[in-house]
C-alpha positions in Angstrom: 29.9 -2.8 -26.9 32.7 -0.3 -26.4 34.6 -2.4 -24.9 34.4 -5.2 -28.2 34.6 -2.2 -30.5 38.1 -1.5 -28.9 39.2 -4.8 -29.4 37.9 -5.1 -32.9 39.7 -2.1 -34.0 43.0 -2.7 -32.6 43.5 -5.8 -33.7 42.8 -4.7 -37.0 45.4 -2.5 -36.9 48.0 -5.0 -36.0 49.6 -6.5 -39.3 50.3 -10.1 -38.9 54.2 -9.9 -40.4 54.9 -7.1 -37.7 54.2 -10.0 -35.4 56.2 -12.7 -37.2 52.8 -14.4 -38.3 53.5 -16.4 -41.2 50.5 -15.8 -44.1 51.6 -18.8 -46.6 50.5 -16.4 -49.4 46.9 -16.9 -48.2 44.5 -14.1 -49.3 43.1 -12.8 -45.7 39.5 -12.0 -45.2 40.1 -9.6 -42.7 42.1 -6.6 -42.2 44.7 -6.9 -39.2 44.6 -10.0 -37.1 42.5 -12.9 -37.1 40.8 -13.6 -33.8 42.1 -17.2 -33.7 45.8 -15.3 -34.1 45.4 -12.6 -31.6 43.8 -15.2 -29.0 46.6 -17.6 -29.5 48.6 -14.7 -28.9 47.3 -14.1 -25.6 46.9 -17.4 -24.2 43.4 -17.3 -24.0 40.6 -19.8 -26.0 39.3 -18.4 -29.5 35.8 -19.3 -28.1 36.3 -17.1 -25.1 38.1 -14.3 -26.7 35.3 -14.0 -29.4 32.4 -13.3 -26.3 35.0 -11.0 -25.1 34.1 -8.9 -28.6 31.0 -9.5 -28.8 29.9 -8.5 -25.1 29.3 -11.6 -24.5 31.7 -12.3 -21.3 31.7 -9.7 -18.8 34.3 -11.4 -16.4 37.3 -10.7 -17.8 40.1 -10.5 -15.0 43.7 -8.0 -14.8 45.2 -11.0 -15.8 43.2 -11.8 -18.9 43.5 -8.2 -19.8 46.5 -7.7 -19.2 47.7 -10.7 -21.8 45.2 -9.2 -24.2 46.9 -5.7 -23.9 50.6 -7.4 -24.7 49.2 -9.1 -27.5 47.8 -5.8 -29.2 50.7 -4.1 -28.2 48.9 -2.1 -26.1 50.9 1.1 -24.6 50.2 1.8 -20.8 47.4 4.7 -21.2 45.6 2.3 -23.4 46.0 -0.7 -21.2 44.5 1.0 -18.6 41.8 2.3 -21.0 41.0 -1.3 -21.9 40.6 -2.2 -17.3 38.1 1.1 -17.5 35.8 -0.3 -20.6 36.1 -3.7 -19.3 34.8 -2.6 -16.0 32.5 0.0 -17.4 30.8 -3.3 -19.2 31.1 -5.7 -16.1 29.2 -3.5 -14.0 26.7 -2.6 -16.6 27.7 1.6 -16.3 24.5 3.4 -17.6 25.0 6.5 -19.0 23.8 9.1 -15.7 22.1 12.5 -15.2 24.0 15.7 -17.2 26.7 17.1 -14.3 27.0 20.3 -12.8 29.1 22.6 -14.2 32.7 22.4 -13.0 34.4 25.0 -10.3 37.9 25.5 -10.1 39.1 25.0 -6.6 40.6 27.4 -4.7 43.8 26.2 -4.6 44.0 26.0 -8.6 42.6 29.3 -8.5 45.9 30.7 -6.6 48.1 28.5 -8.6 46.8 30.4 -11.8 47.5 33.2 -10.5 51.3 32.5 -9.2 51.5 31.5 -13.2 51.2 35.4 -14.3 54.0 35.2 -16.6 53.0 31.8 -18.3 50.3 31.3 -20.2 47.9 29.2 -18.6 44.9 27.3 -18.8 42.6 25.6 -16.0 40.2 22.8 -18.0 38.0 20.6 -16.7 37.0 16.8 -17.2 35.3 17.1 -21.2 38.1 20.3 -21.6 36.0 23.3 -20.8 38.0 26.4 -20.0 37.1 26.8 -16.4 39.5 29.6 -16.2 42.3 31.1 -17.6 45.1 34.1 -17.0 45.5 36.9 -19.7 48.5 35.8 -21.0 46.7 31.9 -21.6 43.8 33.9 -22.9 45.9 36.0 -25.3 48.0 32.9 -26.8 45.2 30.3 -27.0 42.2 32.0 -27.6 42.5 35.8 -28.1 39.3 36.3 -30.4 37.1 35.4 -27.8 35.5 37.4 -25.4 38.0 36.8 -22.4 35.0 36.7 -19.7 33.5 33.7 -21.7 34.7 31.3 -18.9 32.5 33.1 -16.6 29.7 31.8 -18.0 29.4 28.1 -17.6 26.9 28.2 -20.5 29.4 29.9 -22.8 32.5 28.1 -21.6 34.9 27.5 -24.5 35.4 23.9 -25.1 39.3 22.9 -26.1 38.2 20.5 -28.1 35.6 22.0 -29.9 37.7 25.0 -30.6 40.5 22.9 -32.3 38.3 20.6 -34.3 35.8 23.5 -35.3 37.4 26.9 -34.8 39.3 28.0 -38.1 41.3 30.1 -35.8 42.9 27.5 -33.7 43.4 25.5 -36.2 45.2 27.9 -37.5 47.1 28.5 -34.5 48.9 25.1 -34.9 51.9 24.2 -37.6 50.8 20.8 -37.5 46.9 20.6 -36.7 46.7 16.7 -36.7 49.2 15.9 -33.9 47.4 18.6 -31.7 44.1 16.8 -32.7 45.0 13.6 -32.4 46.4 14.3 -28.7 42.9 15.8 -28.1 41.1 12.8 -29.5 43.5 10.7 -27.9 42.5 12.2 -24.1 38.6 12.6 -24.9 39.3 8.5 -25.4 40.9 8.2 -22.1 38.2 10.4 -19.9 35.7 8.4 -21.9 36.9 5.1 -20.6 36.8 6.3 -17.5 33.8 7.9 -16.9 31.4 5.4 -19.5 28.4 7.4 -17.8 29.0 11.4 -18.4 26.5 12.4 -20.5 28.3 15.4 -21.4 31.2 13.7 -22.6 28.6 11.7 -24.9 27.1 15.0 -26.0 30.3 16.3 -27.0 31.6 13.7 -28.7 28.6 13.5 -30.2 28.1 17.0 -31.7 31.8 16.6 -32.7 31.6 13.7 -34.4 28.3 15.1 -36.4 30.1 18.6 -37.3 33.8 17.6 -38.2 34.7 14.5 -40.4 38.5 14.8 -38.8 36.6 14.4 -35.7 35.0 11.3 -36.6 38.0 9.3 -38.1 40.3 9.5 -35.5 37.6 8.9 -33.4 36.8 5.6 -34.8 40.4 5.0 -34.6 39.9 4.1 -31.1 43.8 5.7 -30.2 43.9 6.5 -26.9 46.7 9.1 -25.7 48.0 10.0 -21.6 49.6 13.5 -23.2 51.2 15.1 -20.4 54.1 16.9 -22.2 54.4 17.7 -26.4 56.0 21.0 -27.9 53.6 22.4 -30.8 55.0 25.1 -33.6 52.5 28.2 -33.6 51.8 31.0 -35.6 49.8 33.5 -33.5 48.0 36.1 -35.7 49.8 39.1 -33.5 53.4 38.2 -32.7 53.9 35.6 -35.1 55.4 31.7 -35.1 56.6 30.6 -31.5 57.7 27.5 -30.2 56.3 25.9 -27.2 56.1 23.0 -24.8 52.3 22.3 -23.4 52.2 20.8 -20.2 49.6 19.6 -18.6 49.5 19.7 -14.8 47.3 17.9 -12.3 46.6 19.5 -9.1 46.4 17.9 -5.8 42.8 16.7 -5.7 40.6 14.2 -6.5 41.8 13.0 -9.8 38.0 11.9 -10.8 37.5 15.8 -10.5 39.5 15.9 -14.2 40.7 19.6 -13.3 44.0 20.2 -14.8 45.9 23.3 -15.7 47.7 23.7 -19.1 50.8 25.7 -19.1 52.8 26.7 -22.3 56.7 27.5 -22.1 58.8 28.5 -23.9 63.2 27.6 -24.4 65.6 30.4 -22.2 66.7 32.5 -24.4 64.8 31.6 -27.5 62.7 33.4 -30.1 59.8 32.3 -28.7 60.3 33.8 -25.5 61.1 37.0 -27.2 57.8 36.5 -28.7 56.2 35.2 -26.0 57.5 38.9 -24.2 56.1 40.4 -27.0 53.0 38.9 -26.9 52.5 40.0 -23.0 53.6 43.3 -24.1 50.9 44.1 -26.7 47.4 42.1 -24.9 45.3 44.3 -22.7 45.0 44.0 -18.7 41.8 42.1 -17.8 41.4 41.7 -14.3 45.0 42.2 -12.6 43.8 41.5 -9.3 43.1 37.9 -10.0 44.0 37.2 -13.6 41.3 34.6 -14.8 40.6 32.9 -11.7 37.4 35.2 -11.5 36.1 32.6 -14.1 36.6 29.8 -11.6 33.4 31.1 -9.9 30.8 29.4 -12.5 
């Protein structure tokens, strides 16, 4: 029903005025959009568009969706999400055996290290640190132990560490964009992969341990965030400024590998502090900053 729930909580999210839906002064029975209304808006029956929901049609074609998608207003990372549930439910997707842990290639693994004057990040599919260098260790996550990616048991978890870590929630000016962009890409891998168990886990123990968690969650918002600049306030050096970007390497993009970088404006205060924060963290492993951890 993932697929229906989607549905249901999009359209009521869509206010029938926005859409130049005339209400007559009628008192509505349901929040957002009628079926009958978004249906009609979509060219498609109200009897057919109501199995849709309810699980009940499992045939749905790009065309089909792709009408639905226009009539919710549906931005492009979300239309795609809606093609991955749809197919997730046509094909009848089980949820599968728990993975193996993830490895960083080697090719990331060098690419982390060419990035020794960035911080950097190297996550995985459900956005376990797989590996990162000392300066991504130092802005990120500094009060861990910095050989925790070593240990695929122990891996820190990106999302776990924003929705239940006081100090990265801390880290961030404005928590609820960065946890909303997290919520929004734990949507996007989930649509994708219906049958990680992991994923299922996570979200899971999330949505048990943080009520932030489990509203946005049920928000069904799903967000493709390559790019966003975030204010910080680092317990050592202090606020800093910086754009996250999130980088996908040249592999197999079902892998989920991706490498987070954080920069900073030429010539700002944030690189100053970002200097400054280089300056003052400890050497780990200056061989091969981080990538040891991509050995898991």
């Amino acid at each position: 029903m993932r697929l229906g729930e989607f549905l249901q909580t999009r359209r009521s999210q869509l206010q029938p005025e926005d859409l130049g839906i005339p209400d007559y002064g009628e008192r509505r029975r349901v929040q957002g959009l009628r079926r009958e209304e978004l249906a009609s808006l979509a060219g498609v029956s109200v009897s057919y568009y109501t199995r849709l929901e309810q699980g009940q049609s499992l045939n749905a074609s790009p065309q089909v969706l792709d009408a639905i998608a226009r009539a919710l207003r549906l931005e492009e990372a979300e239309r795609l999400h809606l093609q991955n549930l749809a197919r997730s439910s046509a094909t009848g997707s089980v949820r599968g055996r728990r993975p193996a842990p993830e490895r960083v290639t080697e090719a990331t693994g060098q690419l982390l290290e060419a990035l020794v004057h960035v911080p950097a990040i190297v996550t995985g599919r459900r956005s376990d640190v797989l590996a990162w260098n000392r300066l991504g260790h130092a802005l990120f996550a500094g009060h861990l132990d910095p050989g925790t990616p070593d240990r695929p048991a122990q891996r820190p978890n990106m999302a776990r560490l924003v929705f239940l870590d006081a100090h990265t929630r801390d880290l961030y000016a404005d928590w609820p964009a960065k946890a909303r962009a997290v919520v929004g890409n734990l949507r996007l891998v989930a649509g994708r992969h219906p049958d990680d168990t992991a994923l299922h886990a996570l979200v899971g123990e999330l949505s048990a341990k943080s009520a932030d968690f489990a509203s946005m969650w049920a928000d069904h918002r799903v967000t493709a965030c390559a790019v966003a600049t975030y204010e910080m306030r680092h317990p050592l050096v202090g606020p800093l400024t910086v754009t996250q970007q999130t980088l996908s390497p040249g592999q197999d993009p079902d892998q989920g590998q991706s490498i987070v970088v954080a920069t900073t404006e030429a010539d700002s205060p944030a690189r100053t502090t970002l200097a400054l924060l280089a300056q003052v963290t400890p050497q780990h492993d200056p061989a091969r900053p981080g990538v040891r951890a991509a050995s898991g």
